[in-house]
N, C-alpha and C positions, 0 to 999 in steps of 0.2 A: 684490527682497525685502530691505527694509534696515530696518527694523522693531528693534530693539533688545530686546523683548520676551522673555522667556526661560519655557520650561515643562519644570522638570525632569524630569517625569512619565514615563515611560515607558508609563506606562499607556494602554492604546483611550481614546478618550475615552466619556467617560459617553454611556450610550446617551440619543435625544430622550426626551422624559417626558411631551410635551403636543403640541398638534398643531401650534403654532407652532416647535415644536424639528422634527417630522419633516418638516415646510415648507421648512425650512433647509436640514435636512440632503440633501432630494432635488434643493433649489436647486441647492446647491453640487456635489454628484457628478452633477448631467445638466448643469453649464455645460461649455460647449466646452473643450477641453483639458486638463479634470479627471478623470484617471483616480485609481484605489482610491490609488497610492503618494502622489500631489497629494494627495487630499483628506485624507491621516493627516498628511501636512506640515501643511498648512493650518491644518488644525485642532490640532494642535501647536503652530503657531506662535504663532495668535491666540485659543485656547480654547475657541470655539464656534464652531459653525457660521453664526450670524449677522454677529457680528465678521469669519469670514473670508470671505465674502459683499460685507461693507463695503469690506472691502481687496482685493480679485479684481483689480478695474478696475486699480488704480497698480498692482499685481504684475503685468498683462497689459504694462502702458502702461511698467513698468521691465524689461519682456523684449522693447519693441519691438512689439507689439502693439498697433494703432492701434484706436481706435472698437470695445473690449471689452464686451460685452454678456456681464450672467451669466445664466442662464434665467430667462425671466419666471415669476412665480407663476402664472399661469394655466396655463401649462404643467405646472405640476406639483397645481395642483389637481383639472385634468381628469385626472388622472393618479392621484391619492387617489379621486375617484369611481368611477375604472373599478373599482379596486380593491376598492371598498365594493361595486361591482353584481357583481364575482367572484368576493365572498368572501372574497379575499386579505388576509393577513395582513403588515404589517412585520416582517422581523428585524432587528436593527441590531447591528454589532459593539459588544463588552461590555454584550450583555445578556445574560441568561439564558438566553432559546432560542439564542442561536447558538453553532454547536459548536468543541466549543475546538479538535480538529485545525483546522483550519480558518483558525482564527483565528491560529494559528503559521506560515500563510505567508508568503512578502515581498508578495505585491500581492492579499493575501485582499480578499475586495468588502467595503465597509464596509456595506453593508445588500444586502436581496433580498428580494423578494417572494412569499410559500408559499402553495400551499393543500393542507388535508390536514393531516393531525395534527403539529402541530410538534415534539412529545413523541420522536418519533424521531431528531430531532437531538443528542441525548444518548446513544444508544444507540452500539456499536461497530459501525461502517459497513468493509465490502468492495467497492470496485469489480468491477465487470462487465463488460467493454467486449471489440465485437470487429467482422467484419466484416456490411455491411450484405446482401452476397450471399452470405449462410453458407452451408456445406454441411448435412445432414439431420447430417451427425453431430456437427457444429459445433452446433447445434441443440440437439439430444439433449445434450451436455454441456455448455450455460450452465444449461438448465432441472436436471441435474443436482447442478449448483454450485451455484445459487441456490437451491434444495428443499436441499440438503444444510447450506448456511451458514445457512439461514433458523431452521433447526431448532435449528441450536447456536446460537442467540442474536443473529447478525450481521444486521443491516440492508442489501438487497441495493442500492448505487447503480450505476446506468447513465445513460445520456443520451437517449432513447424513442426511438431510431433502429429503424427496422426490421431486421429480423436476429438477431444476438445480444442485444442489446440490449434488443429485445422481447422473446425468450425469456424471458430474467433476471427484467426487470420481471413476468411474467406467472409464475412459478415463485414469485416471493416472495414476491405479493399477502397473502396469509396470515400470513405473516410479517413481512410490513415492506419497504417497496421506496421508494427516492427516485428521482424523475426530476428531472434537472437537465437544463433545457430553453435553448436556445440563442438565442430568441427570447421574448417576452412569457409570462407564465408562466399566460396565458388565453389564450396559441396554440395552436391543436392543429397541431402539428407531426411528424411528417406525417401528411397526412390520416386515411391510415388507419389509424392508431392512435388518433385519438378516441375510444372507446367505450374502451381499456385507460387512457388520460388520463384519463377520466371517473373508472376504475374504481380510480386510484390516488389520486387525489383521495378516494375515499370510505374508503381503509383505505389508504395512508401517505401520500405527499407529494410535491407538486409544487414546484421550485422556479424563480428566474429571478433574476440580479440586471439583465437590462432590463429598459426603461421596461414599463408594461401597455398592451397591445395591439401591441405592434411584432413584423412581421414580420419571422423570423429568415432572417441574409445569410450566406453561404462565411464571412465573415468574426469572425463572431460565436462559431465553433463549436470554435474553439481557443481562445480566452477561456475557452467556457463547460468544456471540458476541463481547465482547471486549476485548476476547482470541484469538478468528480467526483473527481480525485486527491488533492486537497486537503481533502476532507472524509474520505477514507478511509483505513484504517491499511496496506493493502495493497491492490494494481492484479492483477487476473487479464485478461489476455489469451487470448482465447479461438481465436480466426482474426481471423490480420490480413495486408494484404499489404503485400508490400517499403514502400508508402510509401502509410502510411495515418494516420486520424486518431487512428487506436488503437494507434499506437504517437507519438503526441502527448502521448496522454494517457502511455502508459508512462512516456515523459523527464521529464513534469513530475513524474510520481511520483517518478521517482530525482534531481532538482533539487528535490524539498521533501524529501527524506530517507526514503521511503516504500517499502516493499518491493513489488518488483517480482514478477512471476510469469507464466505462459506453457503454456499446452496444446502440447504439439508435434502436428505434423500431417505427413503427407507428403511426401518433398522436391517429389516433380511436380507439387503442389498449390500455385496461386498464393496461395489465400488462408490456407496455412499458413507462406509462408515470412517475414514477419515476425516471428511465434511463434519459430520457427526460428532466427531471426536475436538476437533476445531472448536466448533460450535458450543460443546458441552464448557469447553476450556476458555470460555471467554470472547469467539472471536463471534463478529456481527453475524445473524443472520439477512441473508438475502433473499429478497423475491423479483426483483426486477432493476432493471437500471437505476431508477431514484433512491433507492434504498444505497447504492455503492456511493453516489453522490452525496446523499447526506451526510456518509461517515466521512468521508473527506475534511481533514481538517483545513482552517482558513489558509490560505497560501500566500505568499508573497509573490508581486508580478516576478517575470525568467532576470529581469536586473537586478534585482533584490535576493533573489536566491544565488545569483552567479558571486556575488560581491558575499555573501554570506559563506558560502563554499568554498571561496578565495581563502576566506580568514581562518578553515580549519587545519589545525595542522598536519601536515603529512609524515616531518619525521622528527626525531629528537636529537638538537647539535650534537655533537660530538666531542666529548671532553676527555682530555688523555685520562688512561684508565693504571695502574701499578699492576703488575701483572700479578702477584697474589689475590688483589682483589678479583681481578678476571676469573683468575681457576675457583676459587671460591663461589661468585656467580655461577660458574658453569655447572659446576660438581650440586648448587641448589636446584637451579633453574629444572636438570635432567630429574634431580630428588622428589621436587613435585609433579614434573609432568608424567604420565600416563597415558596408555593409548587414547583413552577416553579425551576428549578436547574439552579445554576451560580457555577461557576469553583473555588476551593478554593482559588486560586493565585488571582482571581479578586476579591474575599470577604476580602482575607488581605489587598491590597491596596484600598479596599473604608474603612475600619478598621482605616487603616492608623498604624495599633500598628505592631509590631515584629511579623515576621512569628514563635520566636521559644517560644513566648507567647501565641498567637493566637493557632497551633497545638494542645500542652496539653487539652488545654482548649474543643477543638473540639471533640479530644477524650472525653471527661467526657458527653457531649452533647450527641454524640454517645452509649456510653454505658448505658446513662440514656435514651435513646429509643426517646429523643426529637428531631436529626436531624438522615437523612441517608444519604448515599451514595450510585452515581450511577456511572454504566460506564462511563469513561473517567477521573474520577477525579470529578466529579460532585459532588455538597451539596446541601439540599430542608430539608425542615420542615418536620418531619416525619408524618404519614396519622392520 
């Protein structure tokens, strides 16, 4: 990436406007080794999504990446059809429907796919998440939490997993429920929650930022967890055990700045001792709906927070780099990373170099398959 081009902007970029803008835009985020942090670079770097389309290939072929192919259009036009036969709707970052928590994270999706009222994306949102083998009493208090936030105004999100998770969704129908789905966001995931998928679809919202139709993998569902954390002002944990995915979702809550919270349960109870462990480490306990409200910190009305979300930045210009110094970044960057994942804001200051040197650079790592990125902002050696 040696490009000279400069964009002060800190701003998302403009969301598409016409159908050849949301063409691009799903061009560029489903090419190979284009994740959400890539594609706010990119489109930073060269100002739209078509431009940085044009430029993919030499940025693949200047990371070392031989015979770069960026997704064919057809792939993404059978992919606006399905959409149009699901009813599904685009969000794109910086537009109006997508929600501004959300949009303050470090690897928020630049777009996603909904169906169901999108009007709730403006609304304040509480996580709900817990275990998928609950107890009857684990049970009895999501449906309680969820009936209880529903009423004071809070949009209940979860991830349509069976267990807690269903509870929630199924207590807040009436009042507002988002499912963020882990695969196609016209998969019914798991089976037998299709008819409450139906049912959320008809009074709040489904969501996905995968392609339409893709069936969701192990691999997808820690991604899609730092959507539910990320969209919400606080994480309630309900039952979770020593090493689950709901307490995935809790760390991304406490790495985007988000309050955590936790049901105690049991100690002889497996699927309480995550809660437990939460709990012991800091995070609020809870007994009922007012308890999750009080820890809420003060908030700013949704125009305060959209205008505030605006102003964070998404990538770092781009400044020509001397190629000695690049191999040198590269040959550091691989030196500290490790499978184990560190936060890229602590990888620049053990670096000690320029954040808007260091980025570029990450990106070429990235596309050349040698580091990934995980939920929260995370960086690790790729497998």
């Amino acid at each position: 990436m040696t490009e000279d081009l400069e964009h002060p902007s800190t701003h998302p970029p403009l969301p598409p406007t016409t159908e050849d803008d949301r063409i691009s835009w799903l061009r560029l985020l489903r090419s190979r080794r284009v994740g959400p942090s890539t594609f706010f670079r990119l489109m930073h770097e060269h100002g739209t999504a078509q431009a940085a389309l044009e430029a993919l290939p030499e940025v693949a072929r200047a990371a070392g990446v031989k015979e770069y192919e960026i997704c064919p259009e057809g792939v993404v036009l059978a992919e606006l059809k399905a959409a149009r036969d699901a009813g599904a709707q685009l969000v794109c970052a910086g537009s109006d429907a997508y929600p501004p928590d959300l949009l303050q994270i470090s690897d928020a999706p630049p777009l996603f796919w909904s169906i169901g009222d999108i009007s709730l994306l403006q609304r304040p949102m509480i996580a709900l998440v817990g275990a998928r083998n609950a107890s009857s009493l684990g049970l009895r208090m999501a449906r309680a939490l969820a009936a209880g936030l529903g009423e004071k105004g809070h949009i209940v999100v979860s991830g349509l997993a069976r267990g807690i998770d269903t509870a929630a969704h199924q207590a807040a129908l009436d009042t507002g429920t988002i499912a963020v789905l882990g695969g196609g966001v016209d998969v019914m995931y798991p089976a037998e929650n299709t008819n409450l998928a139906r049912d959320i679809a008809q009074s709040g919202l489904r969501l996905s930022e995968q392609p339409m139709g893709l069936s969701p993998q192990a691999r997808h569902f820690p991604r899609r967890n730092r959507i539910i954390s990320g969209m919400s002002r606080a994480t309630v944990v309900v039952e979770a055990a020593a090493k689950s995915g709901s307490l995935i979702t809790a760390r991304n809550a406490l790495d985007q700045g988000r309050e955590v919270l936790a049901v105690p349960g049991h100690p002889f109870d497996a699927r309480a001792a995550g809660c437990n462990m939460l709990i012991r480490d800091g995070a609020r306990l809870v007994r009922n709906a007012d308890d999750v409200i009080e820890a809420l910190p003060q908030t700013e009305t949704v125009s305060e927070q959209m205008e505030i979300a605006l102003e964070q930045p998404q990538a770092a210009p781009v400044v020509s780099r001397p190629q000695a110094d690049t191999a040198t970044l590269h040959a550091l960057i691989l030196q500290r990373l490790g499978p184990s994942p560190i936060a890229e804001d602590q990888l620049i200051r053990d670096l000690a170099a320029p954040a808007h040197n260091v980025s570029p650079v990450l990106v070429d790592l990235e596309l050349e398959g040698r580091i990934k990125r995980q939920a929260g902002g995370l960086l690790a050696l790729a497998d």
